[in-house]
C-alpha positions in Angstrom: 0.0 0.0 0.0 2.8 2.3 0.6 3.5 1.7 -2.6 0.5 3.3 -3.7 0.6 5.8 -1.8 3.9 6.6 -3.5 2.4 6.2 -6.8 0.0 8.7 -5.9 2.3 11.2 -4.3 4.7 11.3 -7.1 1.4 11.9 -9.7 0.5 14.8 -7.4 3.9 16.3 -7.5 4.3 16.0 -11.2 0.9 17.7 -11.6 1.8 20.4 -8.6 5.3 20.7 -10.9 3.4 21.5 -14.0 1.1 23.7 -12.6 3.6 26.0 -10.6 6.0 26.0 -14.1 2.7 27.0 -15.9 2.0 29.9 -13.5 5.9 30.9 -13.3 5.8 30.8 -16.5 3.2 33.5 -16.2 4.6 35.7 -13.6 7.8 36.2 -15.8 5.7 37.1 -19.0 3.8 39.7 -16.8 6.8 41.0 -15.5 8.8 41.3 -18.7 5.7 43.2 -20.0 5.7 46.0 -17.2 9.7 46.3 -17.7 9.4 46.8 -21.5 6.6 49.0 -21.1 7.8 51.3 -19.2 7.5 54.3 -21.7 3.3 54.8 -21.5 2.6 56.1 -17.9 -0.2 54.5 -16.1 -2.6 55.0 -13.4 -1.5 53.0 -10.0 -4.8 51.4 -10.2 -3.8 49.9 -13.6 -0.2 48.6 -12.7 -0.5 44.8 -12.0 2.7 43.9 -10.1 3.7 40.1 -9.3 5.8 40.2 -6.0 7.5 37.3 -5.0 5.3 37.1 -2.2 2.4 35.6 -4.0 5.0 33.3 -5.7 5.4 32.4 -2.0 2.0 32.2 -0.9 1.8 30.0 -3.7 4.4 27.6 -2.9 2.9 27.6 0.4 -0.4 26.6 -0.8 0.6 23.9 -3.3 3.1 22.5 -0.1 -0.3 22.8 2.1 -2.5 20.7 -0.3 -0.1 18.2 -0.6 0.0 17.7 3.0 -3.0 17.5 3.3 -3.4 15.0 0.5 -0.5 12.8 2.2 -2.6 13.1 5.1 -5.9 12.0 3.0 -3.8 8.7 1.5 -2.1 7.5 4.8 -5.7 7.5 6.7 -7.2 5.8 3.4 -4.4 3.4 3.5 -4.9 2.5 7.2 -8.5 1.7 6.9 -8.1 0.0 4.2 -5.5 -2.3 5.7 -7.5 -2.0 9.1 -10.2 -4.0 6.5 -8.4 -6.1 5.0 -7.4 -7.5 8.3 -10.4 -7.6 9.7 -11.1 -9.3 6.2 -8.5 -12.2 6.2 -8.0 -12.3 10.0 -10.9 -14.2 11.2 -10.8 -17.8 12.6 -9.7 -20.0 9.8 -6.7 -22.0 9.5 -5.5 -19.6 6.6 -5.8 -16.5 7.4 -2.5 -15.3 8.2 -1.8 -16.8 5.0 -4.2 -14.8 3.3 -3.4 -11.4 3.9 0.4 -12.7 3.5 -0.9 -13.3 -0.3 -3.0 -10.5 -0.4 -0.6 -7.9 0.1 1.9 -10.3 -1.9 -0.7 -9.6 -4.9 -1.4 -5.9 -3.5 2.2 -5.2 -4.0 2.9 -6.8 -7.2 -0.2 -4.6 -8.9 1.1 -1.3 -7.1 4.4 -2.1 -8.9 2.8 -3.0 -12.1 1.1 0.0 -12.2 3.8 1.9 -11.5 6.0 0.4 -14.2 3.2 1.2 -16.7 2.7 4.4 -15.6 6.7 5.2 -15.4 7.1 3.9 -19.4 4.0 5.9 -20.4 4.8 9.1 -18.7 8.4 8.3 -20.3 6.9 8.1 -23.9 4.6 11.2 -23.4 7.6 13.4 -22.3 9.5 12.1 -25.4 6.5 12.9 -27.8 5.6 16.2 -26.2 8.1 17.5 -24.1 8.3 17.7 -20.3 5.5 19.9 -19.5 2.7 17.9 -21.1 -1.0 17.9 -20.6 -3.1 14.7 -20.2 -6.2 13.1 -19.6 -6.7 9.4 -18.9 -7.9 7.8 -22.2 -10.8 5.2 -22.0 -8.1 2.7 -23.1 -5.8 2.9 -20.2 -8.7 2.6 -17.8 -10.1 -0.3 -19.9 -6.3 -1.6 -19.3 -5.8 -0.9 -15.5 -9.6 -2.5 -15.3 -8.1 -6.1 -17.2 -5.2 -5.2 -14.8 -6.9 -5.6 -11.8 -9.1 -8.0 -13.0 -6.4 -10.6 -13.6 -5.4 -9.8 -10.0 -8.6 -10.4 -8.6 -9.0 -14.0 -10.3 -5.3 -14.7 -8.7 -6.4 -13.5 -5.3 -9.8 -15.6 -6.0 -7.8 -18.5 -6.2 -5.9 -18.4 -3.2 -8.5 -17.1 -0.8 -11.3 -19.4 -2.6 -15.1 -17.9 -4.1 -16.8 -17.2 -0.7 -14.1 -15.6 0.5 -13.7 -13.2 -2.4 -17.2 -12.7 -2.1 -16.5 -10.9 0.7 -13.4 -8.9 -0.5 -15.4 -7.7 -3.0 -18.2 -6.4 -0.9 -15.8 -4.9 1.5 -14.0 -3.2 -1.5 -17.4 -1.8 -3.1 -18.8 -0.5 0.1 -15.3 1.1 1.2 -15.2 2.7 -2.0 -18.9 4.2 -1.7 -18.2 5.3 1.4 -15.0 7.4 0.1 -17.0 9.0 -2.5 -19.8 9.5 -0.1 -16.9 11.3 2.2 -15.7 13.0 -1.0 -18.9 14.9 -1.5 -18.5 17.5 -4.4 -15.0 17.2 -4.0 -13.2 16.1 -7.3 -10.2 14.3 -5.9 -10.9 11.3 -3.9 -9.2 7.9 -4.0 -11.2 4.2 -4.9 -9.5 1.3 -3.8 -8.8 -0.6 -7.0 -7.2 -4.1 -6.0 
């Protein structure tokens, strides 16, 4: 799960990244402008100046959301595994070995998804540059969907129908009740696998 959790850090800062290059991109443009312009006098009211303090403020900001979005994925991450205990850890001869092979498999899709992402985002920056734009495509969702399917039918094996019965009610209603948390908010993390 840390894993994940990485995964979904290091999309976050890429994103934060483009976002503050976009905007100091911006700043330096509006800057250059007042400098070069310099000859036409203008009201006070019609001088926009960027300080650096608002650069700051923004730095500040993006470093507050994403501790606050850490904070988001590390209590997701606990209840999930706090469910997935309660899950695998009931009395049965297996169940240690179940959420052994659970996070086995949970660890082996947060790396293959990693990987996949890693080569795409690799290809992407090739073909457009480092500051690229991009929306997930219905392909790569129909992939990572496959993807977690063939995980499922590997966990379904170990753990046996009945019991993946249940990891896939446990999965659908911790998910609707993240969403439910979520609100109108448009960031919010599903448990996949």
């Amino acid at each position: 799960m840390k894993k994940f959790s990485i995964t979904i850090l290091a999309v976050a800062l890429v994103l934060s990244v483009i976002y503050f290059l976009s905007k100091e991109t911006e700043v330096v443009v509006t800057e250059s402008n007042i400098v070069q312009d310099t000859s036409v006098p203008k009201k006070k009211s019609e001088i926009k100046i960027n300080t650096e303090d608002e650069s700051f403020d923004a730095k500040a900001e993006e470093e507050f959301e994403t501790a606050q979005f850490d904070q988001y994925l590390e209590k997701v991450e606990d209840e999930w595994n706090k469910n997935m205990e309660n899950l695998f850890l009931v009395k049965s001869s297996n169940s240690d070995k179940f959420l052994r092979e659970y996070n086995k498999l949970k660890n082996g899709y947060e790396k293959e998804r990693e990987r996949r992402y890693e080569a795409f985002h690799e290809m992407m920056e090739a073909k457009y540059g480092p500051n690229y734009s991009y929306s997930p495509s219905a392909d790569e969702e129909m992939f990572n969907e496959k993807l977690v399917k063939v995980y499922e039918e590997n966990l379904s094996k170990i753990i046996g129908k009945e019991k993946m019965i249940e990891y896939m009610k446990v999965k659908d209603s911790f998910n609707r009740k993240l969403e439910e948390e979520a609100g109108s908010s448009e960031s919010y993390l599903l448990i996949e696998f």
